[in-house]
N, C-alpha and C positions, 0 to 999 in steps of 0.2 A: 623465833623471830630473828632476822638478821640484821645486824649490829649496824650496815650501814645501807644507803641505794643508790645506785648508778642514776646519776644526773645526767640523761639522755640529751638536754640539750645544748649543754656544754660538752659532752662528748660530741656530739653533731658538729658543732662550729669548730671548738678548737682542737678536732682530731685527736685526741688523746682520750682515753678510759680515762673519766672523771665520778668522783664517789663524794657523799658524804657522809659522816659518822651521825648515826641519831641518837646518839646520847648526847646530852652534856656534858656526863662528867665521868670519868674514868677510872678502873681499880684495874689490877695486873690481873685478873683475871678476862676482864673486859678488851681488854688492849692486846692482847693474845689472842682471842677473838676476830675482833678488826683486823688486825696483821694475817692471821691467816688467810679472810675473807676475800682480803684484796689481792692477796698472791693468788687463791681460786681462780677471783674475777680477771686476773690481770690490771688493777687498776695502777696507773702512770701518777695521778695526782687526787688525795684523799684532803676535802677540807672537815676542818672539826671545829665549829662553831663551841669554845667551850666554855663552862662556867669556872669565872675566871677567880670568884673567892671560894672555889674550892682548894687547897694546899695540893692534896692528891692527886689531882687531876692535873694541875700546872706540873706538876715535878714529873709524872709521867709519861705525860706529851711531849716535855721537854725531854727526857730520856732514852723517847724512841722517834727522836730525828724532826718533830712536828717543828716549825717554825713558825715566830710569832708577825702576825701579817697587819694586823688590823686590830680594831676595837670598832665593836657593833654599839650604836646608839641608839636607841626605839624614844622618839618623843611622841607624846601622842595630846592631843587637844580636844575636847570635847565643840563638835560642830553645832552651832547654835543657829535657827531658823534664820537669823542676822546676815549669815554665812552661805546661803544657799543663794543659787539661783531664782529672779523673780522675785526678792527682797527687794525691798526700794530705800533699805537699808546698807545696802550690801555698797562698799569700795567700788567704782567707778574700775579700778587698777584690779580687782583682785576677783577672781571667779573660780570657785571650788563645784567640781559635777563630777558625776563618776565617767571614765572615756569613752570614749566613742571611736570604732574603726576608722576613722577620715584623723582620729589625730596623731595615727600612725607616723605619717611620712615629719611631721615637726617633732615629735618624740626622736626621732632618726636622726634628726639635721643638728638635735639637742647633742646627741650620745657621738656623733661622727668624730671620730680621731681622740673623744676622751681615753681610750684604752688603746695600748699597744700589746 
């Protein structure tokens, strides 16, 4: 199995060989691994989503050059019939459905110029 996968469509848009690591969490065996993988690949920019209370893991991402970017949050809420569409229950303000291709171009108009 290989350690990490070329994220095809962030290579696509921001022109660089973009990977990322499918582990969590890292041993120097692992990380020797990775590092070869993406000298193979050519990869320009490798993210590593990692598990951040593991000790070994931090100390050896920090080691081989990885820089800390962010912290990933997952909240998650249990959707109650209340919440749906067709509730006469449901907020007036607030309508949860799964997307639809027409809400493309307002997801766009959302995201335009947040990222440089």
């Amino acid at each position: 199995m290989e350690p990490c996968e070329l994220l095809t469509w962030d290579t696509n848009f921001f022109k660089r060989k973009i990977a990322r690591v499918l582990a969590q969490r890292l041993n120097p065996s692992s990380v020797q691994e990775i590092l070869q993988w993406c000298k193979i690949q050519e990869i320009e920019c490798l993210y590593f989503l990692a598990d951040s209370d593991h000790r070994e893991t931090v100390a050896l991402a920090e080691e081989h050059g990885f820089n800390f970017v962010d912290i990933r949050v997952t909240l998650q809420r249990k959707i109650s019939e209340e919440w749906t569409e067709g509730s006469n229950k449901l907020d007036q303000r607030v309508l949860i459905r799964p997307s639809r291709p027409e809400d493309i171009s307002a997801l766009q108009a959302i995201v335009k110029g947040g990222y440089t």
